[in-house]
N, CA and C of each residue as an Amber inpcrd file, in Angstrom:
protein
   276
 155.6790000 101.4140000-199.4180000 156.3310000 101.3950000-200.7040000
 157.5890000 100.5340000-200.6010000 158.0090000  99.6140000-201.8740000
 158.7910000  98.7310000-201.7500000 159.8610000  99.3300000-202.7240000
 160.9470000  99.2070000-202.5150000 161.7620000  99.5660000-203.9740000
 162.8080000  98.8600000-203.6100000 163.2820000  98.7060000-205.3080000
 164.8680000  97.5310000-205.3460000 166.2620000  98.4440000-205.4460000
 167.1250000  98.0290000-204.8470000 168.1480000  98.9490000-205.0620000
 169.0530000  98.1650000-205.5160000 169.4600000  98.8440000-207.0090000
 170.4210000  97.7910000-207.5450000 171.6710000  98.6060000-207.5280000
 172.7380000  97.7040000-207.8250000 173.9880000  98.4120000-207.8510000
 174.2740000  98.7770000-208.9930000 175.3690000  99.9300000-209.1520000
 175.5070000 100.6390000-210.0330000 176.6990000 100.7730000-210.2840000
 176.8510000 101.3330000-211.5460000 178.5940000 101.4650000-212.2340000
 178.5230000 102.8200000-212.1030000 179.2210000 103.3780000-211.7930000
 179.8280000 105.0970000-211.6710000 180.1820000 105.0740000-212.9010000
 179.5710000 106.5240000-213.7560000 180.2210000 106.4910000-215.0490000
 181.3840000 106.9270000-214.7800000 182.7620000 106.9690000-213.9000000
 183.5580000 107.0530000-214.0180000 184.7140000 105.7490000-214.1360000
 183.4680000 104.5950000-213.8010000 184.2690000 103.3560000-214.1720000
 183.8700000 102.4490000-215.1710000 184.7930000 102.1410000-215.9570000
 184.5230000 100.9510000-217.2440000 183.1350000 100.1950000-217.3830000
 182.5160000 100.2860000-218.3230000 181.0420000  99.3770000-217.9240000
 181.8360000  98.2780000-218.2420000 182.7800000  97.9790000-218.4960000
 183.1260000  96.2380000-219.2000000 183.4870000  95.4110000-217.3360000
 183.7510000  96.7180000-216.3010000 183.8110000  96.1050000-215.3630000
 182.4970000  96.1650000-214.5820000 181.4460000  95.8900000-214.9950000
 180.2970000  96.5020000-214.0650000 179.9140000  95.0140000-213.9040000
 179.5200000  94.4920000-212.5060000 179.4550000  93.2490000-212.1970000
 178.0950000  92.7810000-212.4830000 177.1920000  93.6300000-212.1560000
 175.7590000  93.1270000-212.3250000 175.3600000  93.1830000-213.9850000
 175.8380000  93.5650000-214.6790000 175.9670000  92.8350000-216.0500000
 176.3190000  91.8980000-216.0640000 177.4010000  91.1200000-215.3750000
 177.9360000  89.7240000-215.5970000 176.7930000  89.1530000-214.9330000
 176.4230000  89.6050000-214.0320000 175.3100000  88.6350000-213.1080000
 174.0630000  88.5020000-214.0260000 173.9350000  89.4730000-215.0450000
 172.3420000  89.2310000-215.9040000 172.7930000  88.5510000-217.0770000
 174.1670000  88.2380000-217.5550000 174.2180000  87.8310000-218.6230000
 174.3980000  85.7540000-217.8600000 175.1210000  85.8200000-216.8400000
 174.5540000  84.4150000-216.0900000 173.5710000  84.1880000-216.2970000
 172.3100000  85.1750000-215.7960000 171.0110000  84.4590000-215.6420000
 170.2560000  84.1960000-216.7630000 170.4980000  85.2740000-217.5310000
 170.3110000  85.2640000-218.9740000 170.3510000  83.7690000-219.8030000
 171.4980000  83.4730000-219.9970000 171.8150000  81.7660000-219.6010000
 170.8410000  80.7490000-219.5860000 170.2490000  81.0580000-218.3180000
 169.0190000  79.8870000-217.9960000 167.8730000  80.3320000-218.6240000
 167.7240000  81.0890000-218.9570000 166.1280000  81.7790000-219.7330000
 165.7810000  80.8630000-219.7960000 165.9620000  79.8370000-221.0720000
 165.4470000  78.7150000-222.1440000 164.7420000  77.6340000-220.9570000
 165.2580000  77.5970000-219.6250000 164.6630000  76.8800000-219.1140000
 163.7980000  77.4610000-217.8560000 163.0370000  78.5150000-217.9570000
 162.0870000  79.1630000-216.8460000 160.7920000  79.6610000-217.5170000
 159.7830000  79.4990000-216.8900000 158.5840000  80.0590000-217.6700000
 158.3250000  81.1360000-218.3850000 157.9050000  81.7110000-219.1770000
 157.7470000  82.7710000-220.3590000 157.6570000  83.9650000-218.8720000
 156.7560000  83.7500000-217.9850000 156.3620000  84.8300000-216.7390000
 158.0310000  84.8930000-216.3020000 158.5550000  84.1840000-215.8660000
 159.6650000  84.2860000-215.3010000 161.0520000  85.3570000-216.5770000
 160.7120000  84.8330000-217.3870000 161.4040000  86.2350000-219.0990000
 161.2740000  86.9890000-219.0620000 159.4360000  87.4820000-218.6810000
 159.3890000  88.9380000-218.9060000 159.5120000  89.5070000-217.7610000
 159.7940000  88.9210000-216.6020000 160.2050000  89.9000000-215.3710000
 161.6400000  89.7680000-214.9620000 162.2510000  89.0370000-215.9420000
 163.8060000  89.5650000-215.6950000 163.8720000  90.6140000-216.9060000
 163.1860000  89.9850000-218.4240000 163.7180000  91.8480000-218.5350000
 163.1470000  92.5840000-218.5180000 162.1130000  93.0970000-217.8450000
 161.4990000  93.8870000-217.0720000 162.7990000  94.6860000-215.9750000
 163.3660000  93.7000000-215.1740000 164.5570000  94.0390000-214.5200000
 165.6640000  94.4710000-215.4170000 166.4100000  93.6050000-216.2000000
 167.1870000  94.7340000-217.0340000 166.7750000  95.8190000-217.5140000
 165.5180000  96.0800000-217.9960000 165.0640000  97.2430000-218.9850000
 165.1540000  97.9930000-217.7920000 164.9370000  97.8860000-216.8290000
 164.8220000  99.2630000-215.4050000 166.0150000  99.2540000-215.2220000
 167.2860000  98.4410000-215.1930000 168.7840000  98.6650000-214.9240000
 169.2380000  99.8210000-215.5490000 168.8320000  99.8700000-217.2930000
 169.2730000  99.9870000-218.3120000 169.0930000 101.3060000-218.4070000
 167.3690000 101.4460000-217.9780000 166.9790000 103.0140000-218.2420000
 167.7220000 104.2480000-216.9040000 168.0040000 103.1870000-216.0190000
 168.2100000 104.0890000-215.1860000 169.5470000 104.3620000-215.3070000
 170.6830000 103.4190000-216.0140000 171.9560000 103.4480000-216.2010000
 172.1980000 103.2670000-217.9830000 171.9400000 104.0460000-218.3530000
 171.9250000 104.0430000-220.1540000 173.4280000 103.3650000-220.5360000
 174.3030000 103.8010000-219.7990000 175.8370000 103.1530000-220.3100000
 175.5540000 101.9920000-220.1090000 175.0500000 101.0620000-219.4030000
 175.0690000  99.7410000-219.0580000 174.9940000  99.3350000-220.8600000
 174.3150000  99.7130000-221.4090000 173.9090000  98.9260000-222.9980000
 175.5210000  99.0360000-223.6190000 176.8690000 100.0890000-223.0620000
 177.5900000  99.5160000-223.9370000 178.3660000  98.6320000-223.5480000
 178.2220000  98.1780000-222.1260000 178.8490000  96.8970000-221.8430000
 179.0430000  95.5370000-223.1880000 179.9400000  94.7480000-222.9060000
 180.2620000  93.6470000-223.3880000 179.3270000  92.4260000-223.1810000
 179.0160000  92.4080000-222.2630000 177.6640000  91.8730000-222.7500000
 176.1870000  91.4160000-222.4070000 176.0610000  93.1910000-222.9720000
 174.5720000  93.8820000-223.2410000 174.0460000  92.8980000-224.0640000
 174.5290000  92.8970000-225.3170000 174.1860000  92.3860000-226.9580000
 174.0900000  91.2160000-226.4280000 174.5480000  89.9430000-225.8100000
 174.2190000  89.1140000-225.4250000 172.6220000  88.5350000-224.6850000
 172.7920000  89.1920000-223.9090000 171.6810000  89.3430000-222.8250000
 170.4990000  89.7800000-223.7490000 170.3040000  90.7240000-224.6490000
 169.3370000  90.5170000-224.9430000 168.8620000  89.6760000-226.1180000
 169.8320000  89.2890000-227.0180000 169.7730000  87.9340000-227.2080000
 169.0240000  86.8050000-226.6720000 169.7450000  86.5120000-225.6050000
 169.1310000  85.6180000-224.6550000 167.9780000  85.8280000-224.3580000
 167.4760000  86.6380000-224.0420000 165.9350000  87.1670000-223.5680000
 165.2630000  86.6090000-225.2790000 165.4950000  87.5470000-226.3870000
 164.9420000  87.0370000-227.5350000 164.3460000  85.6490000-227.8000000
 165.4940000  84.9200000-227.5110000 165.5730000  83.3140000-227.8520000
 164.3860000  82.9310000-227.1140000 164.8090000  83.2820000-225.7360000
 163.8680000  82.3530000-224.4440000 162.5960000  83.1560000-224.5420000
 162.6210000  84.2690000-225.1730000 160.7990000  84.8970000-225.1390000
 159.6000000  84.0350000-226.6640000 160.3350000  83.8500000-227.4220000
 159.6770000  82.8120000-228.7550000 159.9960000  81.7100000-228.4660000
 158.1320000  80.5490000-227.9490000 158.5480000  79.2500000-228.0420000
 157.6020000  79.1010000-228.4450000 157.4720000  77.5220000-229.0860000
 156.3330000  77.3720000-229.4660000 155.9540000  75.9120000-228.9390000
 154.9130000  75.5310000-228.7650000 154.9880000  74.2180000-227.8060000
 153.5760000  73.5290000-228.7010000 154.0920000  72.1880000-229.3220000
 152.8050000  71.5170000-230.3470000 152.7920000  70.3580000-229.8420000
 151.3010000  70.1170000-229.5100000 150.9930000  68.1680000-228.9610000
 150.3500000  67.7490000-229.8810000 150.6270000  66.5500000-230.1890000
 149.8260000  66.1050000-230.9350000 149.5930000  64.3660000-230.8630000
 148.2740000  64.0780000-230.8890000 147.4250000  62.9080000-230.1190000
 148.0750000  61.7550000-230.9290000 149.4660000  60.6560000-230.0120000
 149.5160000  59.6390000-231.5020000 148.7980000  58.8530000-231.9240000
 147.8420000  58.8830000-231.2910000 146.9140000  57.5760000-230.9290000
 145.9640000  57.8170000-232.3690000 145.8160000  59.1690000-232.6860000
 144.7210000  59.1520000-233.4360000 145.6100000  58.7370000-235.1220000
 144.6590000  58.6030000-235.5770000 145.2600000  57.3740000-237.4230000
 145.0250000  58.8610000-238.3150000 144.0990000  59.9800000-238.1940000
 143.8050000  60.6410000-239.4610000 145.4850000  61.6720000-239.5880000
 144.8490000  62.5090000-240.9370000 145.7880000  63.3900000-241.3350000
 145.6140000  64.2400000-240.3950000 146.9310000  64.9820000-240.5390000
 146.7510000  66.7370000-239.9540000 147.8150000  67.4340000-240.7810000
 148.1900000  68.1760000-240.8540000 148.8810000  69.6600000-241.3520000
 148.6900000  71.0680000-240.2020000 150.1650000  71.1670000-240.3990000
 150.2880000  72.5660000-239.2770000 151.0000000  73.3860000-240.2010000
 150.1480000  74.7530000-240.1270000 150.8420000  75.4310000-241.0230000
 151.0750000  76.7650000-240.4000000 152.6930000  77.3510000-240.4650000
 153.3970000  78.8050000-240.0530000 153.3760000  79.7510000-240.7360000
């Protein structure tokens, strides 16, 4: 059996000082540029931070981070052949 041991904020100290929030809202950051697989297993990782440390969500910035995840989880990626002469229409 493998398990991750992450660090933790003592609820006796400030979540605004809890470091590994700053460290997910960094990585958070790069989302936009890592594969959709690579999104859902970081927040996969926050969501297990989160559940296991519920105060973490009122950190400063929680609301961010998942933001970030939001953005970088909806993309949409359209090719289209220039070569060819006919019509097309794409419709949302």
């Amino acid at each position: 059996m493998v398990g991750i041991i992450l660090p933790s904020c003592e609820k006796s100290t400030l979540m605004d000082d809890c470091p590994i929030m700053e460290d997910f809202y960094t990585e958070s950051i790069k989302l936009p540029t890592v594969t959709t697989d690579s999104v859902k297993k970081f927040s996969c990782k926050v969501d297990g931070y989160v559940a296991k440390f519920p105060q973490a969500k009122q950190h400063k910035r929680y609301a961010q981070i998942v933001e970030n995840i939001k953005a970088a989880s909806f993309r949409i990626a359209i090719s289209v052949d220039t070569a060819w002469n006919g019509e097309f229409t794409i419709n949302f």
